[in-house]
Structure formats: structure tokens, C-alpha cells
N, C-alpha and C positions, 0 to 999 in steps of 0.2 A: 897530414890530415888522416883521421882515422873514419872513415865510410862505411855504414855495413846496409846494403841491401837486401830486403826481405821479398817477397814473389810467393804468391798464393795463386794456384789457378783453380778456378770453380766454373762449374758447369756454364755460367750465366758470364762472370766477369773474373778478369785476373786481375785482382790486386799489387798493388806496389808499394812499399813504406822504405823510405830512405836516411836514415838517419845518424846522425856525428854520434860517436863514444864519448866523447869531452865537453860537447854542447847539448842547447836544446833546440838545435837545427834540426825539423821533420819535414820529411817532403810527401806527401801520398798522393796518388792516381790511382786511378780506376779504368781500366781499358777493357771492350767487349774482347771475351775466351773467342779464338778461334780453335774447335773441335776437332776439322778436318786434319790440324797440323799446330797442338795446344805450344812449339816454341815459335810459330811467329805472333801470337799475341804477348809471347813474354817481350818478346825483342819490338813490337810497338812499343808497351808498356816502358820497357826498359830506355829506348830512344827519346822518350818523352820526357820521364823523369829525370833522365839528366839534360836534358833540354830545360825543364822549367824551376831545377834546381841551380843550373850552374855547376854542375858538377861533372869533372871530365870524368871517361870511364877510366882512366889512368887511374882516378883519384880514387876508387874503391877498391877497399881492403877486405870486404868480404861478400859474397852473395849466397844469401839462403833460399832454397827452392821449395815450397812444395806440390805436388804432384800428384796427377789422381790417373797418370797414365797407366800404373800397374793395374790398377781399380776398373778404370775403363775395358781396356782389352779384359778381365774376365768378364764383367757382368754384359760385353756385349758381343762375348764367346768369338772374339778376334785376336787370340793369342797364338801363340807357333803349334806348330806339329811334332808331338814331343814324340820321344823314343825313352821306353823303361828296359833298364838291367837289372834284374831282379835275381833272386836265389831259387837254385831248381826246385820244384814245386810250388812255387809263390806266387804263380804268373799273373792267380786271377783276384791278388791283395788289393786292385783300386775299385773291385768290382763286389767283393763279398763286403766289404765298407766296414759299416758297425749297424747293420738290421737294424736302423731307427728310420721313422718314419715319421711326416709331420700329421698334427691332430687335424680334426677333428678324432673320435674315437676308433670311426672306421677312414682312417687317411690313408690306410695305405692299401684301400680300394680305387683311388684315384689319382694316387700319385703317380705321375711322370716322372723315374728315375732320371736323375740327370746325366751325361756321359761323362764321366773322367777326365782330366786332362791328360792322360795317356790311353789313346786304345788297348785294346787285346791284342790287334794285329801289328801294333808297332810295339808289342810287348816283349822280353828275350829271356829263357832263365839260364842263368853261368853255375857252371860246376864246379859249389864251391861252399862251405858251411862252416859259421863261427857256431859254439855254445852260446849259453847267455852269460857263463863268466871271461866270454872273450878269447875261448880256447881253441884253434884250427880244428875242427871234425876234419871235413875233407880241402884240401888245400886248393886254390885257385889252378883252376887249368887256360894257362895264358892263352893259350894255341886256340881252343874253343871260344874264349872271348873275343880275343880280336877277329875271329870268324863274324860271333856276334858282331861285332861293332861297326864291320865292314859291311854287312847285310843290312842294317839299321841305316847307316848312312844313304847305304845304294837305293834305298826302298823310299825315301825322300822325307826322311824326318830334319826336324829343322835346329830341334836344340834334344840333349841326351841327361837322363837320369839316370845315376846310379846310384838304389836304396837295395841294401842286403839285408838278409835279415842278424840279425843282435850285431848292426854295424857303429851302435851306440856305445857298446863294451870294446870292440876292439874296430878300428876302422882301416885296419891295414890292407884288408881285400875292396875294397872300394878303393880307397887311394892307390894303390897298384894299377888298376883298371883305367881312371883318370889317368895314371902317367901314360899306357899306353894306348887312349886315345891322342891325348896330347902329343904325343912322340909321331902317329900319324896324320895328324889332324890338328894342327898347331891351335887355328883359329875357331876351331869348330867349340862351341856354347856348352858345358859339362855340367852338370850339380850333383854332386855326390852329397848324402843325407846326411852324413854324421857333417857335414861343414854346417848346414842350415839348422840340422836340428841334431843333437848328439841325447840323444832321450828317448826311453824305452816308448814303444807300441808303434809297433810295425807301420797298420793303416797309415795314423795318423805323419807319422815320419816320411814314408813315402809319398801323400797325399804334397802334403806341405813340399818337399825335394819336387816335384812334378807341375806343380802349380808355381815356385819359384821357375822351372825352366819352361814353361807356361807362356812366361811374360817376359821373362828374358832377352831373347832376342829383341820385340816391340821397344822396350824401355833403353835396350843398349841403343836401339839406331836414335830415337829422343836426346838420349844424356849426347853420343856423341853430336848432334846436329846442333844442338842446344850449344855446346861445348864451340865449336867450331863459330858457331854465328856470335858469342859472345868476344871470342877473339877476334872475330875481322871489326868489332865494334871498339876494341880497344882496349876489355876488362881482363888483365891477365892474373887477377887477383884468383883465391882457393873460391868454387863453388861448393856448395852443399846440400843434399837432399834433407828433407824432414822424416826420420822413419816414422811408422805408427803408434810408437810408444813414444814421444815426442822428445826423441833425441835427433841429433845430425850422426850424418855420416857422407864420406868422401863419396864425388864421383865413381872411382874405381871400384869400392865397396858395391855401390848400386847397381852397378852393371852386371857386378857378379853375383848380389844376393837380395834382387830387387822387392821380391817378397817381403822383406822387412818394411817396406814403403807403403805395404798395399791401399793400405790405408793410412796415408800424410798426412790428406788435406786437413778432415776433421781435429788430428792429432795438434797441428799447429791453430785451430781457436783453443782448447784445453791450455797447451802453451803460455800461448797471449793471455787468457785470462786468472793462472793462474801470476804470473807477473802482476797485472793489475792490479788484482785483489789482495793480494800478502804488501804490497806496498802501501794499498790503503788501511790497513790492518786485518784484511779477512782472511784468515788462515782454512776455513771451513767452505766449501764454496759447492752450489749448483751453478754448471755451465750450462747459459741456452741459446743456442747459437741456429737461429729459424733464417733460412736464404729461400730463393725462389722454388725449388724442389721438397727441399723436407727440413726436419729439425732434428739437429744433433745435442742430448743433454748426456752429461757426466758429471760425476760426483767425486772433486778434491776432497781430503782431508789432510788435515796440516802441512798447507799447501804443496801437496804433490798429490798426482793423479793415483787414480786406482787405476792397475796394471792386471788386465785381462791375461791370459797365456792363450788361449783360443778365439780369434775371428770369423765372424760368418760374415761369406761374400758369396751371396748368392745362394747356393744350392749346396756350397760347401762351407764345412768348419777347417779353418787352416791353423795349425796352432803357430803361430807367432804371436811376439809379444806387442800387444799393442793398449792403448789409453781406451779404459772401457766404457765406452759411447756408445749411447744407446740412440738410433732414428727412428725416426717417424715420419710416415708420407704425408705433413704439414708444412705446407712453405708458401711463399705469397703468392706463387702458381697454381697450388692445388682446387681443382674446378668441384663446386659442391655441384650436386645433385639429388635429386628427387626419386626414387626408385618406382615405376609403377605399380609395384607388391607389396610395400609396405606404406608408401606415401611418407616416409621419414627422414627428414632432411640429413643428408651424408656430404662429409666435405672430403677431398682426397681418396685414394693416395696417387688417384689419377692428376697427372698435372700438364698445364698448359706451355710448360718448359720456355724457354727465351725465344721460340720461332713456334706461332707467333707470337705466343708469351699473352697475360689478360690481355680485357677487351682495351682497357685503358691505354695500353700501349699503343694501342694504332695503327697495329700491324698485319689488322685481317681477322683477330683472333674475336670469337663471342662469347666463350664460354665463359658463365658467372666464376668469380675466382677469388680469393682471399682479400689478392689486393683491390681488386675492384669496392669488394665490400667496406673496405676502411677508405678507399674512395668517394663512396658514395654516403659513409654517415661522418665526414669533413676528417677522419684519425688523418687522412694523408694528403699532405699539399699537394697540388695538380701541377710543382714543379719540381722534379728532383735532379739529381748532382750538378748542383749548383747554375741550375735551369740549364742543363745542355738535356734533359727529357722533361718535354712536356705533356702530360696524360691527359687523356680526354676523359673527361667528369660524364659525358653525354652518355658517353659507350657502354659507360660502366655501369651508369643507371640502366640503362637497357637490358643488359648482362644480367644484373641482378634480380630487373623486374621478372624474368622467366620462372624464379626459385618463389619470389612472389606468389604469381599467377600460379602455381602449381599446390602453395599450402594457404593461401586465402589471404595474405596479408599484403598490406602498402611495402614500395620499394627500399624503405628504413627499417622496416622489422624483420625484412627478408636479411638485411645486410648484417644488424644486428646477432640473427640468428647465426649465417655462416659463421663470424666471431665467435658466436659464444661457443659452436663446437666444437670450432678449430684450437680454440684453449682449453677445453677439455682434453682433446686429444692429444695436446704437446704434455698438457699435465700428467697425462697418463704415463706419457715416458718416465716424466722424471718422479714419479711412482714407483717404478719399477728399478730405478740405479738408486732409488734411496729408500722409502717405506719396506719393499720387498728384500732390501739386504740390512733389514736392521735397523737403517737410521731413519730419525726422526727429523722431517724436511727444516720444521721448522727454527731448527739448530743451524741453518743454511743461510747462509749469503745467496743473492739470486744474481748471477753476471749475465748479461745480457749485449748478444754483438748479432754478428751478420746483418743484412740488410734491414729484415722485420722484427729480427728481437726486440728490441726496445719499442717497438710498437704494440709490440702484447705482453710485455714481461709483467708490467702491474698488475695486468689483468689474471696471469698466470699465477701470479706471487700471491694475488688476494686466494686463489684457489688452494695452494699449497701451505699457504703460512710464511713462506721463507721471506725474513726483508732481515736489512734492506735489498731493494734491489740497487745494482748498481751498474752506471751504464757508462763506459770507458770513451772518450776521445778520442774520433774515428770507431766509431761500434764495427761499422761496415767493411772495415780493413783488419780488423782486430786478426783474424790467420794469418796476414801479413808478416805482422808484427810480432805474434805468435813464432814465425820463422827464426826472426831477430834472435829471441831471450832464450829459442831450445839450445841445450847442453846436448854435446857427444854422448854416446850411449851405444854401449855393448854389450854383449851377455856372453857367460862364458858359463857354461852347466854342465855338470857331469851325473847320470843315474844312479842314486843308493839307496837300493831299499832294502828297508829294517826297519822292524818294530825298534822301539826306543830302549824296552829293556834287555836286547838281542845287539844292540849297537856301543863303541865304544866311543864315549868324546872325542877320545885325542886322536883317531881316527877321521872324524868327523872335523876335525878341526885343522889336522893337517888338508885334508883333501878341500875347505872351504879356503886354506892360505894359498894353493896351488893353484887355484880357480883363479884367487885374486891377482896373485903375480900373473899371469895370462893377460888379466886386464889392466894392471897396469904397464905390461909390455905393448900391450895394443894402445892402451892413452901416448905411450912416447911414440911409437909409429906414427900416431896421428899429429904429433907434434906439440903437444900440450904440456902446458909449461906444469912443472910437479908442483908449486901453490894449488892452483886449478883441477887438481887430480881427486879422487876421491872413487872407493869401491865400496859399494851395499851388499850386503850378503842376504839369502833369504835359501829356505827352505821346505820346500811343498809336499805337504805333507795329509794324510787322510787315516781316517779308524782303519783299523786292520781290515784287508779285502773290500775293503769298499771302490768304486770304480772312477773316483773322482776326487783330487787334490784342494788343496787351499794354501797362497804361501803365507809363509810366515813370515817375517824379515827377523834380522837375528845381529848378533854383533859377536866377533869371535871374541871378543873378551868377558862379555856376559857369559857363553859357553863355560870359558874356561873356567870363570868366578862361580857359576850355578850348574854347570851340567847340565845334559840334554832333557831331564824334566821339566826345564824351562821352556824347551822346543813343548811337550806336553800340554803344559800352563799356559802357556799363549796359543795354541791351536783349538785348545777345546774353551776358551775364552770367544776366539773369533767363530767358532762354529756356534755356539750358542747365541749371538747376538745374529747370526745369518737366519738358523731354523730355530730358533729357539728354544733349545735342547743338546745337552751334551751324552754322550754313549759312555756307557762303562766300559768298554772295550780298548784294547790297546792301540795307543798312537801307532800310525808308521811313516816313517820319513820313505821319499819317493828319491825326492833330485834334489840335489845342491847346486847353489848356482851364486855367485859373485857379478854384481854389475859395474862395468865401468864408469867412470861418468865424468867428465872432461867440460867445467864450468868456462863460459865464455863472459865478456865484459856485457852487462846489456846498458843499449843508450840509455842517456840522460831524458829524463821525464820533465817538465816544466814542475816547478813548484813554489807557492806562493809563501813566503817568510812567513805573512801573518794573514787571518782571515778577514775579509771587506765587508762591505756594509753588505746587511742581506736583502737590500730595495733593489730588484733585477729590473725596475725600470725602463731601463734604458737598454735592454735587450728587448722588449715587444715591440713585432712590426706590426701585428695587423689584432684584429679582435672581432670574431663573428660567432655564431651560433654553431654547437658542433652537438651532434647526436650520442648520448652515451645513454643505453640502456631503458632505451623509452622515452627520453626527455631530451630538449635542446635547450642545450646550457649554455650561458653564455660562456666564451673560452678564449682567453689571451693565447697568442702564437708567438713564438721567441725564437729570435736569432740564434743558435748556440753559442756560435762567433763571438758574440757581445756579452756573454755572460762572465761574471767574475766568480772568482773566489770567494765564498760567504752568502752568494746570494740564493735568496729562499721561494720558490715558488708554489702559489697552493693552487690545488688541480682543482678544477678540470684546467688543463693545459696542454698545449702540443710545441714541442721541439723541434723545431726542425734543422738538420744540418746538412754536409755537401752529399753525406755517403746514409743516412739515415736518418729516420723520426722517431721522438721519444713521446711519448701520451702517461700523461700524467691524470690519473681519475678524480673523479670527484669523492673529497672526504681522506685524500691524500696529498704530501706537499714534496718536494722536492729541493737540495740542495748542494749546491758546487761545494767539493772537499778541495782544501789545500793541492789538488792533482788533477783539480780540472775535471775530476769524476761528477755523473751526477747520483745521488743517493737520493731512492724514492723510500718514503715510510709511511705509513697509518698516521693519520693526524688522532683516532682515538686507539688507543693501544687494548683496548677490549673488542677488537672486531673480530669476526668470526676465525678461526685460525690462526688467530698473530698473537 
């Protein structure tokens, strides 16, 4: 029997999807996130499902993890006490940064510099100097480092960094250092920068090596507690983390270069929905993925994600490679309010989080809130997963009448209202990963998961243009499942920089096969059968001196066939659809860099031979008045459960299922594809944007 288990943990609830490679055996649960200590809600979750599946832990062949503990410990500045090795003079690189500051115009009258993940006082500089072409200035004085390293220790740092400077051209004086901490200090936590990031600018190189040993420690005692409680459970199958650019990687890797994870969790909805979508045919895809805190939107093309090089978490930019996700403090928490200065209704980014979570929950909480509002004009049944929470309607009217009472209107137009700003503001994200880089939305598929997605997605889509939309089985698990379908994924980069008419292909081309053999040396470490193997080349590249990259992806046989003009021709192609405008000035190639990529089986999907009749009949349970937009319409409520293949729904309507609700508007209709999908559309194809 071939098993693979998937594991999402999110602030509110850890997801679980369980599913056979050779059948269409699926099993999902939904267990509440314990925060305090996020593996034993895996290990409920995981107890359970094989509990309600029947399936021994003997019996799974693989488990995929994702993880927002690296994410956690920075944004809630509960990470180690780190120790920097730096190059003499360098001491005070995480402190002079990069002189930017956030807006307003005068921001940086008010801004709170953030601290570092290394002080100054657990800061060290070693006597010791590469060139930038990698050449020994002055050679490492071992005798003074390990003085260093032994002062660093003694002085109670918790995990050590070592970032030199130009350690990207030659990394042998960092790697020396690590040997002889290691040689003294077997178990003691190390990150040397050219391992995490092998790419010119100092800051940024350091930042990122420091912010990996950051969280290091945190995530190593996770992976191993995690690791341990699934073996006294039974499961001796391979584990795997989801990094941020939504590949896997082994345990061992994460422990050592956890940074790549920082951001998982959102990585694995991108995932999951780009799986869906290419299987239903959408190659082109907006992901919108709204959970109880906020909304994560990103922009596939030809189905694979766009690949960010820099993360902002928090107060910092970390450059790792991750799936470019844009948030927004929208989620079915977010508490509107009424400002006494302006008197204008504001929803978020303050939120009611899962304690005590809206009023409707029941749990203490009164604050008017997203979900209360879709509560209170009928969008959301008063029972959800699978009636084990039942919301209180009462509460939530109450909730909401405050936003009422405050702008002059009845408890429906208040609810109304919240809605309608809170899809402005998700809209606005996905603005911002598509209109502002060129694309035009409504060339877009709209995927829609997490808890609330498909509860605002039509309403989101009519604002943007993008349909269809489409809403996958199980919305609410979909990062799960996300887990399931990521591919291994590595990068292997080296820094070149040259203008194009200064650079030579075959150069260039050797140094992009070198890269590659690295990464397929690491896909067989990791045990990946050569079928399943495959390396992407890409090269990041920007106008002469300018201070900011773009990659290009490239193929070393188009290279060899066209020459590096072609690097030219496609960069100032993609810059002109970003700003609108290309420069007469000379290309320069920055870094080269080869990605591994190690394809896995994804489960079998249900799928129906042919399409059924489109009379969904027999899926409505109930039928009452529901509030859209100023008016109560009358509105059929549908089982998902009962819905077939073929069948056709015209909105207004509400879905409802174990993990999520779907709202179908009025003057829109809806229908099950061959995969169980639902696809919502314009019933008149001349409506505003579509």
C-alpha cells in the first residue's frame, strides 16, 4: 500500500489529508493548532486520521509537513541568541542595513528601528580577508578565531553565524572556522553564509545566515520532538518539510537551513492549487486563499508559481527563495470598526484570532467581525464542520449592530458593508501580484480555498474580472494537500557579473552545467529516482548598475543555439511588461543558478468518465431568504456531498460543506467539472470586467 500523508498547521487549525497513490481513497480531518507546542496537535490530528481511515502508521509511505514554526519564533521575536563572525571591520553590517525606510514620506521620523537577529555585543570580527575575485588578502588567523568562538560561546549565545565578507567567491575561510568550531563543539548550531546564500551583498547575505541561525535552534527541537513522537506512533516512513518556494526537503536539511521554510505554510495553498487548476485545465491561475487571520493571493503562470528571491517577515527582508504571496490583514477574524475621526467604516488588519475568535463562536468574544457579517446576512450556515461548531446567529447580530449604530444603518447593511470592504481589500492584494506586475487579472482563473475563500471569491472575481472561479474539494484542507503534490526543490547559485557584451557563452554555460551537476548530485542524495529528476536554469539579471535583479529562466541549449542576446531579449521583454518601458542601456547578468527539482507521484483525484445530468436537485437541503446586496432573495442551500458531476446551479445559492462555504451570487451560475470542481461564471458575459 502506497500512503502519503499531508499536515498543514495554521494558526486557527492543523489540517490533515491522507491519501493512496493508486486509488481514490481520501481521508481529511481538521484538528484545533495547539500553539503552545504546534507537534501535539499534529500527533491529535495524526491519531485520528488513522483512526478514522483504517490505516496503520506502519502503512504510510510518506509524510509531508508544513510548518509556520520558523515564521512564528521571528514575528513573535522568540528566536535563539545568536553570535555573529564577521570580517574585521564589518562588525557593525546588520546595523548600517540598507538606509531604507518605510513611507509615509517623512517615515523615517517615526520609525522604530528594528534589532537584528544578532547584537553588536555578541558580534566578533576575525582576522581575515578574501577579494571579490576570491583571492586571500589576509589569511585566516585560526589562533584569534577560536579565541573568538570560545568567548562567544562563554558569553551565552545560543546558535553562531559565520558570514565573511566576498565569502560567495571563495568560501574556504568560513568553512575552516565551522571546522573548528565543530572540532570543539560537536553539537553546538553553526551557519556559515556561502551554505544558505552563496551570492554577492554582504547585508543581505549576513541578514539572511543570521536569521537562519535565528530560528534554528526553535525549529531543530520541533523537527526532532515531532520526529520522535511520530515514531513511538508507529510511522517509520521518510518525513518532509514544505519549503517556501513550495518544494520539499528532508528533516536533516531543515534542521540545518530552516530558513528556507520560513514561510511553508502559505507555500503549500500555491501548491495544492496550482495541482488543481492545471488538472482542470487552468494553466494561468490567481490563488486566494482567506483563513481566519488574513489572505494570502499569488499569481501562477503556466502553472507554476512566480518565484520571489526576497521575503519580508516582519521588519526584515530575508532573501530566500520563496512563492511570491502577497497578505493582507483579511480573514474571517478581522474585527471592522468605526474610527471616531473619520466616522468610516474600516475592517482589519486587527483580528479576533481563534481565542476568543468572532462573537459567533461563543467564546466570550464581541467584537463585530467578518464572519459574523456573513453570519448575520444568512452567506454562513450556523453549523460548520460537519456540525461539530455550532455559531450563535444571536451574538453575531449583536456584534454587528455596534457598526450599525455607529454609521446609521439596520443590522443588514452594517453586515453588508463589512463585506463589501473586506473584498475590496483582498482585491486590492491581488492588484498588486497581478495588474501592478504587468498582468492583466482577467486573463486569470480565480482558485479559491481556506476556510473563507469561497465564501467571497465571486464577489472578489466580479471586482477583478477573473472567472472562472473555481473552488477545489475540500477548499479548507487544500494546504494540506498542497503538502501531498510539492516536488523536492534546491537551488544551487553561483555570482557572475557581466554586462552581456563583456561575457562569454561558453563560459556561461559551462558554469550553468556545473551548477546543474550539484543539483542533480543532491536529487540522488535525496534518493530520487533519475525519471523524476529535472534541473531549471535561470539567470538574474538587471540594466547596467542598477540595484535590483529580475530572473530570467533560460535553457542551456537555447544558450548554446542563440547566445547570450537571448539572455538580453527576454529580460528587457519581462522588464517592459513589469514598468512598462525598456532602457537602452546594457543588460548585466548578476547570478546563475540551476534548480533541482525531484517530481513525486501525486494521488489519484476522483474523476467522472462522463458528465451527469445538470438537475442538482437532489443536492438541496433547505431553502430560505438570504441577504445579498440590499435585497432578500430567495436562495437554495446544497449539500456539496450530494452534488454530481454535470450539475448546474444558478445563484444566488450557498454551498455548504465539512471544511467550507461556497456563495454563489445572483446573476451567476455554477457547475461540477469532471473533478468534482465547482466553476462559478457570469451567466451574462458582458458584465462589468468579465
Amino acid at each position: 500500500m502506497a500512503y502519503r500523508l499531508g499536515v498543514d498547521v495554521g494558526g486557527t487549525f492543523t489540517d490533515l489529508m491522507l491519501a493512496h497513490d493508486k486509488t481514490e481513497e481520501v481521508f481529511r480531518v481538521k484538528t484545533p493548532s495547539t500553539p503552545a507546542d504546534p507537534s501535539e496537535g499534529v500527533l491529535i490530528g495524526v491519531r485520528r486520521i488513522l483512526k478514522e481511515s483504517g490505516v496503520s502508521a506502519a502503512e504510510l509511505d510518506y509524510v509531508m509537513h508544513g510548518t509556520t514554526v520558523a515564521t512564528n519564533a521571528v514575528l513573535e521575536a522568540k528566536g535563539a541568541r545568536v553570535g555573529l563572525i564577521t570580517t574585521k571591520g564589518f562588525g557593525q553590517i546588520l546595523h548600517l542595513a540598507r538606509s531604507q525606510t518605510p513611507g509615509p514620506l517623512a517615515g523615517w521620523m517615526i520609525m522604530i528601528k528594528p534589532d537584528p537577529p544578532a547584537a553588536l555585543e555578541d558580534t566578533r570580527e576575525a582576522d581575515e580577508r578574501m577579494d571579490a575575485k576570491g583571492n586571500v588578502v589576509d589569511a585566516l588567523n585560526e589562533k584569534q578565531v577560536q579565541a573568538l568562538i570560545e568567548d562567544l560561546i562563554e558569553s551565552g549565545v545560543e546558535s553562531l553565524t559565520v558570514s565573511l565578507i566576498n565569502s560567495y567567491a571563495n568560501p574556504a575561510h568560513e568553512r575552516r572556522i565551522k571546522e573548528l568550531l565543530t572540532e570543539s563543539h560537536p553539537d553546538f548550531p553553526v551557519t556559515i553564509s556561502s551554505d544558505v546564500l552563496p551570492e554577492f551583498r554582504e547585508y543581505e547575505r549576513t541578514l539572511t545566515a543570521c536569521m537562519n541561525s535565528y530560528v534554528r535552534p526553535k525549529v531543530a527541537g520541533y523537527i526532532k520532538n515531532l520526529e520522535s513522537s511520530l515514531e513511538d506512533l508507529g510511522v517509520s516512513c521518510p518525513v518532509n518539510i514544505l519549503r517556501s518556494d513550495a518544494g520539499l526537503m528532508s528533516l536533516s536539511l531543515t534542521q540545518e537551513k530552516p530558513v528556507y521554510g520560513i514561510l511553508s505554510g502559505p507555500a503549500g495553498g500555491v501548491a495544492g492549487a496550482i495541482a488543481v487548476a492545471t488538472r482542470a485545465g487552468f494553466d494561468d491561475i490567481l490563488t486566494f486563499d482567506m483563513g481566519g487571520t488574513s489572505t494570502d493571493v499569488a499569481l501562477c503562470e503556466n502553472g507554476r508559481p512566480t518565484i520571489a528571491r526576497e521575503t519580508e517577515l516582519g521588519h526584515f527582508r530575508v532573501k530566500v527563495p520563496s512563492v511570491n504571496v502577497h497578505s493582507v490583514g483579511a480573514g474571517g477574524g478581522s474585527i471592522a470598526h468605526v474610527p471616531e475621526i473619520t466616522k468610516a467604516l474600516r475592517v482589519g488588519p486587527e483580528s479576533a484570532g481563534a481565542d476568543p475568535g468572532p462573537a459567533c463562536y461563543g467564546k466570550g468574544g464581541d467584537a463585530p467581525t467578518v464572519t459574523d457579517a456573513n453570519v448575520v446576512v444568512g452567506h454562513l450556515p450556523p453549523s460548520l464542520i460537519g456540525g461539530e461548531m455550532q455559531l450563535d446567529v444571536e451574538a453575531a447580530k449583536t456584534a454587528v449592530a455596534k457598526i450599525g449604530e455607529a454609521l446609521g444603518l439596520d443590522v443588514h447593511q452594517a453586515a453588508q458593508g463589512i463585506l463589501d470592504i473586506v473584498n475590496e481589500n483582498m482585491a486590492g492584494a491581488l492588484r498588486l501580484v497581478s495588474v501592478q506586475k504587468g498582468y492583466d487579472p482577467r486573463d486569470f482563473a480565480l482558485i479559491a480555498f481556506g476556510g473563507a475563500g469561497p465564501m467571497h471569491a465571486n464577489a472578489v472575481a466580479a471586482i477583478m474580472g477573473s472567472f472562472p472561479v473555481l473552488v477545489p474539494p475540500g477548499p479548507g484542507l487544500l494546504c494540506a494537500e498542497g503538502d501531498l503534490v510539492a516536488d523536492f526543490r534546491e537551488e544551487f547559485a553561483q555570482t557572475y557579473i557581466r554586462t552581456i557584451d563583456r561575457a562569454e557563452a561558453e563560459e556561461v554555460v559551462s558554469t550553468l552545467r556545473a551548477l546543474g551537476e550539484d543539483a542533480r548530485g543532491w536529487l540522488e542524495r535525496e534518493g530520487i529516482a533519475a525519471d523524476r529528476q529535472s534541473v531549471d536554469y535561470s539567470v538574474d539579471m538587471r540594466y547596467y548598475r542598477q540595484g535590483y535583479e529580475i530572473p530570467v529562466t533560460v535553457s542551456i541549449e537555447d544558450l548554446e543555439k542563440n547566445g547570450l542576446e537571448l539572455l538580453a531579449e527576454r529580460f528587457n521583454e519581462i522588464h517592459e511588461q513589469y514598468y512598462g518601458y525598456r532602457m537602452p542601456a546594457e543588460c548585466e547578468m548578476v547570478n546563475l543558478r540551476a534548480v533541482g527539482v525531484g517530481r513525486v507521484a501525486h494521488p489519484q483525484r476522483p474523476e467522472a468518465e462522463q458528465i451527469g445530468d445538470a438537475d442538482a436537485s437532489a443536492a438541496i437541503i433547505d431553502e430560505h431568504k438570504v441577504y445579498f446586496e440590499g435585497d432578500w432573495l430567495p436562495t437554495q442551500i446544497y449539500d456539496r456531498a450530494k452534488l454530481q458531476t454535470g450539475n448546474k446551479i444558478e445563484g444566488p445559492a450557498v454551498i455548504a460543506e465539512y471544511d467550507s462555504t461556497t456563495v454563489v451570487l445572483d446573476g451567476y451560475s455554477a457547475e461540477v467539472d469532471q473533478y468534482l470542481n465547482i466553476l462559478i461564471n457570469p451567466n451574462r458575459p458582458n458584465r462589468p470586467n468579465s
